[in-house]
N, C-alpha and C positions, 0 to 999 in steps of 0.2 A: 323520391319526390312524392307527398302524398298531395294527391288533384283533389281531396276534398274540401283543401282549405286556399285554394287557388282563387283570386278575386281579381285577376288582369283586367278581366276585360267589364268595362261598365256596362255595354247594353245588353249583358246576359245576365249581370247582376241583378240589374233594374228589373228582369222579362222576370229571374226566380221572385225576386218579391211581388208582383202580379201573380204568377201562377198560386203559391203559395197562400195567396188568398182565393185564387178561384178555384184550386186544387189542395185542398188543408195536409188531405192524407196521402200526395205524391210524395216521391222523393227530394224534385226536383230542387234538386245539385249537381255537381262534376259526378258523373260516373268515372268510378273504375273500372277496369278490365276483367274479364273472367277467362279464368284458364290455369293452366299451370305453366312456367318457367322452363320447365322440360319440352314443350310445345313444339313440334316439326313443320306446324302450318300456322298463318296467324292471318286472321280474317278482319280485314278493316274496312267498317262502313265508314259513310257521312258524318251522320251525328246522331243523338238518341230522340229512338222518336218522343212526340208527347204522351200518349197512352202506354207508350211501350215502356223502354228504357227509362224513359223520365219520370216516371209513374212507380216502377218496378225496383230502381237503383242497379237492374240488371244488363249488360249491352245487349240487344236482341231477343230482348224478350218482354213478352204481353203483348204485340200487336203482331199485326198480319206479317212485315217484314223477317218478323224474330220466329213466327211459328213455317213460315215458308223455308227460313234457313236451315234450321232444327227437323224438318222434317226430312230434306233434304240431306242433310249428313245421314241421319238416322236409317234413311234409306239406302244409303251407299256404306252401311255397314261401318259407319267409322265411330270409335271413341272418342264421345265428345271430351272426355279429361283431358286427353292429349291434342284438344286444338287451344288456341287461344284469341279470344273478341275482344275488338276494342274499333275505335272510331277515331277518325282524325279531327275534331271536334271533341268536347267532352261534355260539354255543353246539350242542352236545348235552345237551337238559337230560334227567335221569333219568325212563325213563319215556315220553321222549315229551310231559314235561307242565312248561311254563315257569312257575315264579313272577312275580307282578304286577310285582315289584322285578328279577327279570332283564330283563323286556322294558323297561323304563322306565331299566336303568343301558345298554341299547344304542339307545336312542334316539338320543342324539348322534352313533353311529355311521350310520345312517340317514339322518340330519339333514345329514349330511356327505358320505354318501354321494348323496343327492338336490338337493342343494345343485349337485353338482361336476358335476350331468349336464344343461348347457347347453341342449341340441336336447330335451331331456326333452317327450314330447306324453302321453304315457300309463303311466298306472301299471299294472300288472293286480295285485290283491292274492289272492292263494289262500287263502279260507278267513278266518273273523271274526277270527283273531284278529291274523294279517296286517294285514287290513283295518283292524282297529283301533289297530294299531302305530304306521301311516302317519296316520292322524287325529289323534293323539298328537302324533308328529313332527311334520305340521304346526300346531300348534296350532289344528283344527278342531274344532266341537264332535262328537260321536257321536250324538245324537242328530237334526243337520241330515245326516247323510251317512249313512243305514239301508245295513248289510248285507245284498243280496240278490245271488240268484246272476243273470248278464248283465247288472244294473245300471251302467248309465254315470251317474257323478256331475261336476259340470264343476265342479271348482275354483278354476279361472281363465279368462279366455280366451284360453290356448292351453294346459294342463293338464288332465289327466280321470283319474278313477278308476274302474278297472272291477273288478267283484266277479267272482269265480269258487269255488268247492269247492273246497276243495285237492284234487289230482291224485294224494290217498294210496291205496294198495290198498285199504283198507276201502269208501273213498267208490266205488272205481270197482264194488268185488267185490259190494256192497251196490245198487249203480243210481241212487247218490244222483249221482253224476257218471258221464255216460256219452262215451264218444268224439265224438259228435257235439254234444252240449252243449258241453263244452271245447272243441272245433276251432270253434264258434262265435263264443265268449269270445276268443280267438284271433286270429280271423278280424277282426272286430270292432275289436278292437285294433291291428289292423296298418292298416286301412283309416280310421282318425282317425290314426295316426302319419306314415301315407303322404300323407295329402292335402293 
């Protein structure tokens, strides 16, 4: 399924044609995913930010979110080739704030995309509504799989979901996510992926 010629949804349509004139040289389109296919861990934000991802065409990266994450593996010794980013959104929605019916017309990109990552051991989801995207796309209830932040959920056995805060300025600037909580989350995740 290629998400760059995806046009579901009208009010993200309409926001690209605004940006695209108050940002000429964004990318601002669907992002795809970075990673490889071989991936043991698959890291799913929100959506791409405006400076960042929507800017870059890359998921987490160019703004604070994307350099806090990257730093964070980078510190925990891990390969970024064998992770794989992507977002339950694909979009930049206005605002920063996605409709019920945009996250639900990218499901199947999701579905597709988690489908195609064979060695898949762990998800990390950043933040509820992440969290809740992936619950969706599997078709699990939300209620048997509570968002909390270092919660490990075992969906199968050899599949797991871990909860984290998203890794946004606010959360970090505020102390609701701190460096050493996410390098935990992290950490966490690499050593159910590795074992």
């Amino acid at each position: 399924m290629d998400i760059t010629r995806c046009s579901k949804c009208r009010r993200l349509n309409q926001n690209f044609l605004k940006l695209k004139k108050i940002y000429p040289y964004y990318y601002n389109s669907p992002i795809k995913p970075f990673g490889s296919n071989k991936s043991k861990i698959c890291i799913v934000g929100l959506a791409p930010g405006l400076h960042g991802a929507n800017r870059t065409g890359i998921p987490f990266d160019g703004d604070f979110a994307g350099l806090f994450l990257k730093n964070t593996l980078k510190n925990s010794k891990y390969n970024n080739h064998n992770i794989y980013i992507t977002n339950a959104l694909k979009c930049y929605p206005p605002n920063n704030q996605p409709l019920n019916i945009e996250l639900k017309n990218c499901q199947n990109y999701l579905k597709d995309e988690l489908y195609n990552l064979k060695n898949l051991r762990v998800i990390l989801s950043l933040g509820l509504i992440a969290h809740n995207s992936i619950l969706d796309t599997l078709d699990l209830p939300r209620n048997s799989y509570k968002f909390k932040h270092g919660y490990l959920h075992e969906i199968s056995n050899n599949l797991y979901l871990i909860n984290s805060y998203h890794c946004s300025k606010i959360n970090i600037n505020t102390g609701r996510l701190t460096k050493k909580m996410f390098s935990h989350v992290v950490k966490k995740s690499l050593k159910i992926a590795c074992s």
